[in-house]
C-alpha positions in Angstrom: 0.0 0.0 0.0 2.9 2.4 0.7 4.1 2.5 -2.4 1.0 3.8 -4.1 0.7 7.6 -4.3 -1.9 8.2 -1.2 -3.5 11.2 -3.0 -4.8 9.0 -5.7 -8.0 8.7 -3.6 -8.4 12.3 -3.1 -9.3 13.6 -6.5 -10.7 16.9 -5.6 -7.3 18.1 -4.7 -6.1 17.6 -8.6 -9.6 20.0 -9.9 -8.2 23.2 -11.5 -12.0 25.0 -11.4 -11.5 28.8 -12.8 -13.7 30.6 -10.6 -14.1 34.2 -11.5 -16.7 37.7 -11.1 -17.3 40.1 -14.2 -19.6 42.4 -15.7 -20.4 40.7 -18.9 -21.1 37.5 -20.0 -17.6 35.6 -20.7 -17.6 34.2 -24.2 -17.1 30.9 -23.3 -19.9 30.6 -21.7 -22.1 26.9 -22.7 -24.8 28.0 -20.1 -25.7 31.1 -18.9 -27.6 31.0 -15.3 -30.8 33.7 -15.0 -32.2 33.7 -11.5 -35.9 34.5 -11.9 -38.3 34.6 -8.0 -41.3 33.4 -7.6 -43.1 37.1 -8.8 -41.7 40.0 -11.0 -40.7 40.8 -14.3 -38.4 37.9 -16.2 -35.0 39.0 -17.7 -35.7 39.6 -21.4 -32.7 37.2 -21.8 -34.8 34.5 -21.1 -37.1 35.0 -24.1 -40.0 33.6 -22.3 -42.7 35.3 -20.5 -44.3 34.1 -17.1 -47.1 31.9 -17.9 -45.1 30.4 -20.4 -42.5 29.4 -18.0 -45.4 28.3 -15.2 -46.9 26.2 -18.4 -43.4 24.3 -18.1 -43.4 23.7 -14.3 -41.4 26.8 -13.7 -42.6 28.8 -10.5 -39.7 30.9 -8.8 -38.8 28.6 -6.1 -35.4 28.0 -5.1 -34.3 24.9 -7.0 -37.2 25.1 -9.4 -34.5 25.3 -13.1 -35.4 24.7 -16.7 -32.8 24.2 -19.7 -33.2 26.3 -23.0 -31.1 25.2 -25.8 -30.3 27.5 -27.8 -28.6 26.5 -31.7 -25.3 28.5 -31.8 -25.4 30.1 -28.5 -25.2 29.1 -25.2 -27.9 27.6 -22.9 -30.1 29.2 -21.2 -30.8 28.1 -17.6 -33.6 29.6 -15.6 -33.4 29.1 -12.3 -35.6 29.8 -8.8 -34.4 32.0 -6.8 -37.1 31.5 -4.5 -37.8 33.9 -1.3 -35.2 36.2 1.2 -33.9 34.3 3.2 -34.2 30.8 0.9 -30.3 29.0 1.0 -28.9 30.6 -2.3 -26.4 27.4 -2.3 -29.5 25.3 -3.8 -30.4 27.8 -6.7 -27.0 27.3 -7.7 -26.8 24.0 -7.5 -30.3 23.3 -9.4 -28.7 25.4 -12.2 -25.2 23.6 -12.3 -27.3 20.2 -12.4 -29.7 21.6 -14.8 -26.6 22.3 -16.9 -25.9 18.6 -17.8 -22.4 18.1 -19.4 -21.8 21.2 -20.1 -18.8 22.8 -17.8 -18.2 26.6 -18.6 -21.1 28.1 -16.6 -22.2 31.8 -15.9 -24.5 32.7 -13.5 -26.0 36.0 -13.8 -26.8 37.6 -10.7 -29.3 40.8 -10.3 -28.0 43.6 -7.6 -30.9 43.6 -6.0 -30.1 39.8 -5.5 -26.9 40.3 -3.7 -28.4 42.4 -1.3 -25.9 44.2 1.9 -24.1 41.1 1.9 -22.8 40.5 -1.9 -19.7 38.4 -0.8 -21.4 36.1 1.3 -24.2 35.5 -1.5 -21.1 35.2 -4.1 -19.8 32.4 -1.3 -23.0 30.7 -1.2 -23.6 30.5 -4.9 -19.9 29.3 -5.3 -20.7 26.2 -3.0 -23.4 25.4 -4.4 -22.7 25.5 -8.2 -19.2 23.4 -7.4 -20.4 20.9 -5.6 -23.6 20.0 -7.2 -21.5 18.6 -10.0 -19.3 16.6 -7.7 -18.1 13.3 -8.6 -16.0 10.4 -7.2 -14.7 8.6 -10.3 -11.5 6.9 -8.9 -13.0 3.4 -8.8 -15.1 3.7 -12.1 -14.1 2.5 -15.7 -16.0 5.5 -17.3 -16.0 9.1 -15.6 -19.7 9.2 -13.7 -20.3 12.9 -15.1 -18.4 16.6 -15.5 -17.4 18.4 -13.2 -17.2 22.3 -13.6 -14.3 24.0 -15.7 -15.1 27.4 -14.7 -17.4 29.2 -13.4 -18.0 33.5 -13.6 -20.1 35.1 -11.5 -22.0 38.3 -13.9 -22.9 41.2 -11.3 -22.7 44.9 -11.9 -19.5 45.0 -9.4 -17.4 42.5 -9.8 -15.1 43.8 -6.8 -17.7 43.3 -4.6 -18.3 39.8 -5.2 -14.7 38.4 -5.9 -13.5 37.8 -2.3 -17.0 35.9 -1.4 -16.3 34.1 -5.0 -13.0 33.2 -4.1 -14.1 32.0 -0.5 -16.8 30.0 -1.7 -14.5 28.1 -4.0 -12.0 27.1 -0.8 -14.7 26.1 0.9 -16.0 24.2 -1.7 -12.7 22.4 -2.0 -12.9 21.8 1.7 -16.2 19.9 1.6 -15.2 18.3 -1.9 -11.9 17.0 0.0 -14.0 15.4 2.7 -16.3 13.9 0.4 -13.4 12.1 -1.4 -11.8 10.5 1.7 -15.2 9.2 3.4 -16.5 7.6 -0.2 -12.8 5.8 -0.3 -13.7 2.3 0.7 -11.8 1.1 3.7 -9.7 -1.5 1.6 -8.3 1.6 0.0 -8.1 4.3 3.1 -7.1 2.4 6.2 -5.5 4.7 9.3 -1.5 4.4 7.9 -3.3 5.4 4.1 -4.9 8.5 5.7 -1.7 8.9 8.1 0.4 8.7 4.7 -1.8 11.3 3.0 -2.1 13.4 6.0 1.9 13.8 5.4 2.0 14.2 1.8 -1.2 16.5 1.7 -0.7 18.5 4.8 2.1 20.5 4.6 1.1 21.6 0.8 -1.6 23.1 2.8 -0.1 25.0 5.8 -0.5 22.4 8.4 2.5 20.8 10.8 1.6 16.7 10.5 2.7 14.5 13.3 1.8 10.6 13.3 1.4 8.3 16.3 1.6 4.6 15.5 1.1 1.7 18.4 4.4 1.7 20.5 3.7 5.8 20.8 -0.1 5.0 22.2 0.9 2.4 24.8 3.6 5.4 25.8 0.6 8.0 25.7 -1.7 5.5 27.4 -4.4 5.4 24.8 -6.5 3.2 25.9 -9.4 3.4 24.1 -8.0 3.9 20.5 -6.2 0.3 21.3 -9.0 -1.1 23.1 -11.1 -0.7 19.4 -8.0 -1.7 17.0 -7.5 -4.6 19.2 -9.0 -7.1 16.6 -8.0 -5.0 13.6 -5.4 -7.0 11.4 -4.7 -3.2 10.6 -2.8 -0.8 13.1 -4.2 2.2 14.4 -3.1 5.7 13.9 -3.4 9.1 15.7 -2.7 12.0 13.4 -2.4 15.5 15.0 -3.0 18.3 13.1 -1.6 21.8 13.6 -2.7 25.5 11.9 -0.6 28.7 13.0 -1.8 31.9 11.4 0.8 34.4 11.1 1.5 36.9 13.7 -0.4 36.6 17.4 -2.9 33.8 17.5 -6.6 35.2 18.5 -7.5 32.1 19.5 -6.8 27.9 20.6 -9.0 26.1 19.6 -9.0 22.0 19.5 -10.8 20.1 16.7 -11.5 16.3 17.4 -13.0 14.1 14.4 -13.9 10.3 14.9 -11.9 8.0 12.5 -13.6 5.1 12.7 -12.0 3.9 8.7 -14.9 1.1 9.1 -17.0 -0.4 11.5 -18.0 -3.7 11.4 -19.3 -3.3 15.3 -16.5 -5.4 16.4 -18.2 -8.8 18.5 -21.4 -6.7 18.2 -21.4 -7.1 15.1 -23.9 -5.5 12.5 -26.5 -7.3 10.6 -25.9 -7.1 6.8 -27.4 -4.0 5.9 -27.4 -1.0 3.7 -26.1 0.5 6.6 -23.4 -1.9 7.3 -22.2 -1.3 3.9 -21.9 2.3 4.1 -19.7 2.0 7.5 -16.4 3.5 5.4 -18.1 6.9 6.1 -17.8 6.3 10.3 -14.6 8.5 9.5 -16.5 11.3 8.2 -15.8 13.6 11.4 -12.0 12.8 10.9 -12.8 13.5 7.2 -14.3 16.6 8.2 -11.6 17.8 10.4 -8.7 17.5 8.5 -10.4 19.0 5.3 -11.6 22.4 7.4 -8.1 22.2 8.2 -6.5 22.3 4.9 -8.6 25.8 3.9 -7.3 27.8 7.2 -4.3 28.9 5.3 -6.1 29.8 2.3 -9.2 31.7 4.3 -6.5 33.5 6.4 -7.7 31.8 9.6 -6.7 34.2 12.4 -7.1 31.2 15.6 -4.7 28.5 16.0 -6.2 25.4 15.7 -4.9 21.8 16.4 -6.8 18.8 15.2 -6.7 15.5 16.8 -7.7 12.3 14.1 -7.5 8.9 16.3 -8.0 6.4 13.2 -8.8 2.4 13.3 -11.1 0.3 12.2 -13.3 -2.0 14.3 -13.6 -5.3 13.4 -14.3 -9.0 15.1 -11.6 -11.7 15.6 -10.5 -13.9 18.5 -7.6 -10.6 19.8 -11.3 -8.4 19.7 -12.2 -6.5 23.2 -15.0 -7.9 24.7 -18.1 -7.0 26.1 -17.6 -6.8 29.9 -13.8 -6.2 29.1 -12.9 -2.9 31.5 -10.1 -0.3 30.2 -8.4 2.3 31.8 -7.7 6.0 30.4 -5.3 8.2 30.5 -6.6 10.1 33.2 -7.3 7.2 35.1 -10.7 7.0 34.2 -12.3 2.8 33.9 -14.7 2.0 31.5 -16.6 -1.6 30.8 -17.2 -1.7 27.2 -21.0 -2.5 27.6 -21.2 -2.6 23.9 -18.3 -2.8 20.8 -20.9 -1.1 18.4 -20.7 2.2 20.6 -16.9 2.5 19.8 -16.8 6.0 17.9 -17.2 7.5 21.9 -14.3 4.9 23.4 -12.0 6.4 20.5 -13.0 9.7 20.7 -12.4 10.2 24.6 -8.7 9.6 24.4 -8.4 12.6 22.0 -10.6 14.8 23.9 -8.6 13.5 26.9 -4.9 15.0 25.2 -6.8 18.2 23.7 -7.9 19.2 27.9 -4.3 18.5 28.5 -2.9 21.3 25.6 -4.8 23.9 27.4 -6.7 24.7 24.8 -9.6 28.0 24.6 -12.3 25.5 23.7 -12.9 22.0 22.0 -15.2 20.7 19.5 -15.5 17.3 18.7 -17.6 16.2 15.0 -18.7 11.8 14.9 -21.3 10.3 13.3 -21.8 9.1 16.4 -25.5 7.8 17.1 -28.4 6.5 15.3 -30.4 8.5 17.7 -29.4 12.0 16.8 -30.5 10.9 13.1 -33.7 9.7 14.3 -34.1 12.6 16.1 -33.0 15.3 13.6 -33.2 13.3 10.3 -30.8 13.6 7.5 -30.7 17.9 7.1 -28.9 18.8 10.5 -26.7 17.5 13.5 -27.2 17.3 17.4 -25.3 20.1 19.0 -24.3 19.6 22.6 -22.4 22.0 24.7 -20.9 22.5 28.3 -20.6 26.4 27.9 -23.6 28.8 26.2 -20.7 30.4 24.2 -19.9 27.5 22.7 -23.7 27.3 21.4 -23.8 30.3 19.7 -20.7 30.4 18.1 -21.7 26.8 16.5 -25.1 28.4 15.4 -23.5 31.1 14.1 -21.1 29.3 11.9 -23.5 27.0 10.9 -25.6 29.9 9.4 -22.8 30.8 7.7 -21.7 27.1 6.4 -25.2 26.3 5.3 -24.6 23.4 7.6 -27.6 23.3 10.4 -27.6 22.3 13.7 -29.9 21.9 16.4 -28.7 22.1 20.2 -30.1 19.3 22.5 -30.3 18.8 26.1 -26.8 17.5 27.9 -29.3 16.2 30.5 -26.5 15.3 33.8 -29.4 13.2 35.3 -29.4 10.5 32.7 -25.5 10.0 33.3 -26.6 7.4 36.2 -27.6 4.9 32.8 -24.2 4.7 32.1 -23.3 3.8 35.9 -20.8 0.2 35.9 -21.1 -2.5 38.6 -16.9 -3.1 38.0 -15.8 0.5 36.6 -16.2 3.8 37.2 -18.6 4.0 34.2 -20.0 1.7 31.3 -19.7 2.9 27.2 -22.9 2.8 26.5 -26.7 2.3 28.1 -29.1 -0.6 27.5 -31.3 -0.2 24.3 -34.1 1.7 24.9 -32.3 5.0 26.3 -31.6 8.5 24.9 -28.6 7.2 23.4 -27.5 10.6 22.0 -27.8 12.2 24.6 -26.1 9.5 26.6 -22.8 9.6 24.5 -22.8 13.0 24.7 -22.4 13.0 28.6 -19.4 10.4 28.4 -17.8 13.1 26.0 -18.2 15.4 28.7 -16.8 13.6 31.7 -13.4 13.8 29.5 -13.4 17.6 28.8 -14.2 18.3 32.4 -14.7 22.2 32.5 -13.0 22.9 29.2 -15.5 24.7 26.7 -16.6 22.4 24.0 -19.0 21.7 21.5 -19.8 18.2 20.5 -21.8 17.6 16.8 -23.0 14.4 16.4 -23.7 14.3 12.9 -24.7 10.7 11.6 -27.9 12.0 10.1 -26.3 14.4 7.6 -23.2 12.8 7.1 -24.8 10.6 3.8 -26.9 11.6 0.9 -29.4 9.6 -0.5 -29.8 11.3 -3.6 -29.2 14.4 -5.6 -31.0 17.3 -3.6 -29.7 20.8 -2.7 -25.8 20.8 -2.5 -25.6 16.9 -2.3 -24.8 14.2 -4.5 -25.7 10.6 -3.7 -22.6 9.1 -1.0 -20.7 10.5 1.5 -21.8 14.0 1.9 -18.8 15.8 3.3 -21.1 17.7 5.7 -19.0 19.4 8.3 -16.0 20.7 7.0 -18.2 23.7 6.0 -19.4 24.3 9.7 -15.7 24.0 11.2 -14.2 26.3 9.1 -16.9 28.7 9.7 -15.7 28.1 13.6 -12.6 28.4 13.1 -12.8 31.5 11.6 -15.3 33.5 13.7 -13.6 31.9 17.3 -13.6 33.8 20.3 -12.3 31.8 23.6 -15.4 31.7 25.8 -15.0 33.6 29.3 
């Protein structure tokens, strides 16, 4: 495996997408993007009026698009705008979709459109357009589709638009990196794969890389990270990240992403399932992590930020932990593994563990951690837990500006007592039947003690079922977005 070139699961990183703002129509243009609302005159461009455009399912809602070929020119693409206040990322999107194969795309954008705010519209509409069109073609014989070639954003002032534009295009990237590594099956992106493209990757992109393999976790007493790898034929890895921004720091904060590679449940083992098979995106908040990571440099992120990956997979064999088996943490903390299939939390504790050690301003940790959240939330936003109300709002607020929602939920203390161990100080997991979410969230907490944090448990959003908004069917990427956004509007909490 080492001798292959670990980017070659990463494609996004090799896209070369011209991304630009001007005040005409660029003449390579093959489709030309009108956004038309739901009321109001239409754009004589369009060449249609309103009732002809309603006669063709055309309304003004955001999404709503309909191609016009045109014979020696480029096509025309109306698209809904919908209402203020509607996420701008899916117009774009429903007119880079609506575009088919072709790849040199303008979208024409009215002033009045843009608003106060015309570099985080440009932002949004980046997003959206790029990643609508995203594609993971490394395992295919044939290319699945086309991704874009260049985009140009037509506004009355460019200016105004071109730092949004060029944002939106990072972040794009960011989610389009984290997309690539949790739709890499497992047999191609084990823990030393990522570690090795964590090395290769990370310095290009501003980022100090240091690797931990097994002897250096029995030194750092990493107990649950081994306890989970234990029946793994495949060794574990903890990558730490770190960004410095130039000049005086504004800010330390920790990132913590699960790396679960795959989970087969370990002795509690999975049934054979749709979701079973999808278990290479467990390491979706690793994913997530490293690839807000990789855009600090690029955004000009003013906070230092350190990321913390801990990487395994979990699988059954006669070396597996058992249930009933007790470990003991760094911090002297036992724990009976009640249950293997609740492992993402066992992993995740020894990192949150080494972050409270750094001293850091605040911690967030991202997992798809629990089928309750997902049940809870469904499949358009993540649990939010917090320890600290500053650490609430500054997750709300950069998930309004990510696109990326989430909804805080109750770190309840009372129903800590489910987790209470006969033999160990506490137990992994409840039995079936409790507020499992909530639950893992509280053994997070006992590891961060007093130190802000945020944990997002985002196993709902973390897969897309089928084309829709932003997405593209697979691993979604969700989450790189949001952290960025965190990174860059931090404050330490008093």
């Amino acid at each position: 495996m080492s001798q292959i070139d670990p980017l070659h699961v990463v494609p996004s990183v090799r896209s070369h997408v011209i991304v630009s703002a001007a005040g005409a129509l660029p003449a390579n243009a093959s489709a030309v993007g009108v956004l038309v609302g739901p009321d109001g005159p239409v754009p004589d461009v369009v060449g249609l009026d309103r009732a002809t455009l309603e006669a063709h399912g055309f309304k003004g809602a955001v999404g709503d698009s309909l191609a016009i070929p045109r014979v020696g020119a480029a096509t025309t693409v109306v698209v809904g705008s919908g209402e203020p206040g509607d996420d701008l990322r899916v117009a774009a999107a429903a007119f880079s979709r609506a575009a088919g194969r072709l790849n040199n795309l303008a979208l024409a954008v009215p002033s009045d459109l843009l608003g106060d705010t015309p570099a985080l519209v440009a932002e949004a509409l980046v997003e959206g357009a790029l990643l609508a069109r995203y594609t993971y073609p490394v395992l295919k014989s044939e290319a699945p589709g086309v991704p874009v070639a260049s985009l140009t954003l037509v506004v009355d002032d460019p200016a105004a638009v071109s730092g949004g534009a060029a944002r939106g295009q990072v972040l794009a990237g960011a989610t389009a990196l984290s997309r690539d590594l949790a739709n890499t099956p497992h047999s191609h992106l084990s823990a030393t794969r990522f570690a090795e493209l964590a090395k290769v990757l990370g310095p290009e992109r501003g980022l100090e890389v240091e690797v931990f393999g097994p002897d250096e976790l029995v030194e750092m007493r990493s107990a649950g990270l081994l306890a989970v790898n234990a029946g793994s034929a495949e060794e574990p890895r903890f990558i730490k990240l770190r960004y410095r921004p130039e000049g005086t720091p504004t800010g330390r904060l920790a990132l913590v992403g699960k790396g679960l590679m795959y989970d087969s449940g370990g002795l509690s083992l999975k049934p054979s399932d749709p979701v079973h098979a999808q278990m290479k995106n467990d390491m979706s908040g690793a994913a997530a992590v490293f690839s807000a990571m990789c855009s600090l440099r690029d955004l000009e992120c003013t906070t230092e930020v350190t990321g913390f990956l801990h990487c395994t997979d979990n699988m059954p064999s006669g070396t597996a932990t058992a249930l009933g088996d007790v470990i003991t943490y760094r911090d002297g903390t036992t724990m009976e593994v009640h249950d293997t299939d609740a492992e993402g939390r066992i992993v995740l504790a020894d990192a949150l563990i080494l972050a409270r050690e750094e001293g850091h301003d605040a911690v967030i940790d991202i997992a798809t951690l629990t089928g309750s959240a997902m049940r809870a939330l469904g499949s358009e936003m993540a649990g939010l837990f917090v320890n600290n109300p500053e650490m609430a709002t500054q997750m709300e607020t950069a998930a309004a500006a990510s696109g990326e929602a989430v909804w805080e939920l109750p770190l309840h203390r009372p129903y800590r007592k489910h987790i209470d161990s006969l033999t160990a100080d506490m137990m992994n997991c409840a039995p079936i039947g409790r507020p499992d979410a909530i639950i893992a969230a509280l053994f997070l907490a006992h590891f961060v003690k007093d130190t802000p944090w945020a944990h997002v448990d985002m196993c709902g959003p973390a897969q897309a079922e089928g084309s829709f908004g932003i997405n593209v069917p697979g691993c979604s990427g969700w989450g790189a977005r949001l952290l960025a956004h965190a990174a860059l509007s931090f404050t330490p909490p008093t």
